[in-house]
N, C-alpha and C positions, 0 to 999 in steps of 0.2 A: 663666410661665417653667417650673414643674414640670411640665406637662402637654407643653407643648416637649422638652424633657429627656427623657419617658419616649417621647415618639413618634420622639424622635432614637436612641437605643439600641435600641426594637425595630424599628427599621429597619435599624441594622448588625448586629443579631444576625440576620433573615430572609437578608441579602445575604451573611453569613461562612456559614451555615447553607448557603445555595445553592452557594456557591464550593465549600465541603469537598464535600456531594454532589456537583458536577459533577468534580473534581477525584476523587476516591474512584471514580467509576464507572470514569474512564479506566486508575487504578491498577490496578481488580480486571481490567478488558477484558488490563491486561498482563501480571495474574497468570497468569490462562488459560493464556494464551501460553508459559509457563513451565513448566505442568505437564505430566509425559511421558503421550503418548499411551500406546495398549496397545502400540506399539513399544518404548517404554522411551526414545526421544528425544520432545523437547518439540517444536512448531512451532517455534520458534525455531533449537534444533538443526538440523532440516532448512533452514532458510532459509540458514545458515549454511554446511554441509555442500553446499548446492547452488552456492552462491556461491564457495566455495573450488575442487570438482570443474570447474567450468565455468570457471574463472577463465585458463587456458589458452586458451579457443576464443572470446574477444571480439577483436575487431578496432579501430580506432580507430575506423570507420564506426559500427560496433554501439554501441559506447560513445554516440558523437555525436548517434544516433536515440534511444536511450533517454535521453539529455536533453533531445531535443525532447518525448517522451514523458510526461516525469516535469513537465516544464515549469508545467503546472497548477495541479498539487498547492501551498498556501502552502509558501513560504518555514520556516517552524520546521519542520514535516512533511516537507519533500524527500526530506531524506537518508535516512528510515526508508523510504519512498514509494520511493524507488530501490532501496536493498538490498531489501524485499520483492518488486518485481518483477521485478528481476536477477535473484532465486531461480527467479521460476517460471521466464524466460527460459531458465536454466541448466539446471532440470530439462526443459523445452520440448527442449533442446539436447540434454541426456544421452539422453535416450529415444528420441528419433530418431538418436542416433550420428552426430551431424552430425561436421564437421572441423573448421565454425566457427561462428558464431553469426551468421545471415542479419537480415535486417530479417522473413523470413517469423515468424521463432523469435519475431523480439520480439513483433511484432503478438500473435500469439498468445497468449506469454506476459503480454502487458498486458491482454490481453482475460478472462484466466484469473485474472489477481491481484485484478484490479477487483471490488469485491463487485457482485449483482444488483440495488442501491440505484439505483449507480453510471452504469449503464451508459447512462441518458439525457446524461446530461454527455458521458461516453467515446464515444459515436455522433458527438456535434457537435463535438465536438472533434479525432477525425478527421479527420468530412467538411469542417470549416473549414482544416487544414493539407493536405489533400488527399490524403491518408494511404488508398490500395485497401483494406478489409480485408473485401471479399467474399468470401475462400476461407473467413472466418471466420465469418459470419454465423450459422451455427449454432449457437455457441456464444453467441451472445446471446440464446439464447429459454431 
């Protein structure tokens, strides 16, 4: 029974011990994200800033692609998965001076958000919705 007992506790102490590490990694991954670059805004500023600037030139289409787009992504994840690649969309959009935000922008800008981890998923995922993004390809290597 005592030998039970102490193999039961250090088994929730290795599993709480894992949880707080896996949980503390994703914290500090958002601290990051908080600190100002040598611009003096944070990434997150910018994501914001681009989401607000472009927020004029989505269309109901544009919208409608970037949630077939973000579709993948779970469920908890989405939303932030969305506003991050909205941003680049919208920076995609400002930089070319577009008038509205094409499916070209988004492609792009999805191809641009996605980290280099990523991009075997984001190929099939594509090519299974049937999604052109040849003009992009360069930007996958």
């Amino acid at each position: 029974m005592n030998s039970w007992f102490m193999w039961f506790i250090l088994f929730w102490v290795f599993v709480l011990i894992s949880f707080m590490s896996i949980g503390g990694y994703f914290m500090f991954r958002k601290f990051f994200k908080v600190l100002p670059m040598a611009d003096g805004k944070s990434k997150l500023d910018w994501q914001n800033y681009y989401v607000e600037s472009s927020r004029h030139l989505w269309t109901d289409e544009a919208k409608a692609f970037l949630d077939v787009l973000v579709d993948p992504v779970p469920a908890p994840f989405r939303d932030i998965a969305r506003h991050s690649i909205a941003a680049k969309i919208g920076q995609v959009a400002l930089e070319s001076k577009a008038d509205s935000i094409t499916e070209q922008h988004c492609i792009e800008g999805y191809i641009l958000a996605t980290p280099k981890r990523d991009y075997k998923s984001l190929i099939s995922y594509l090519d299974k919705k049937q999604i052109d993004y040849s003009a992009f390809k360069h930007l996958l290597q």
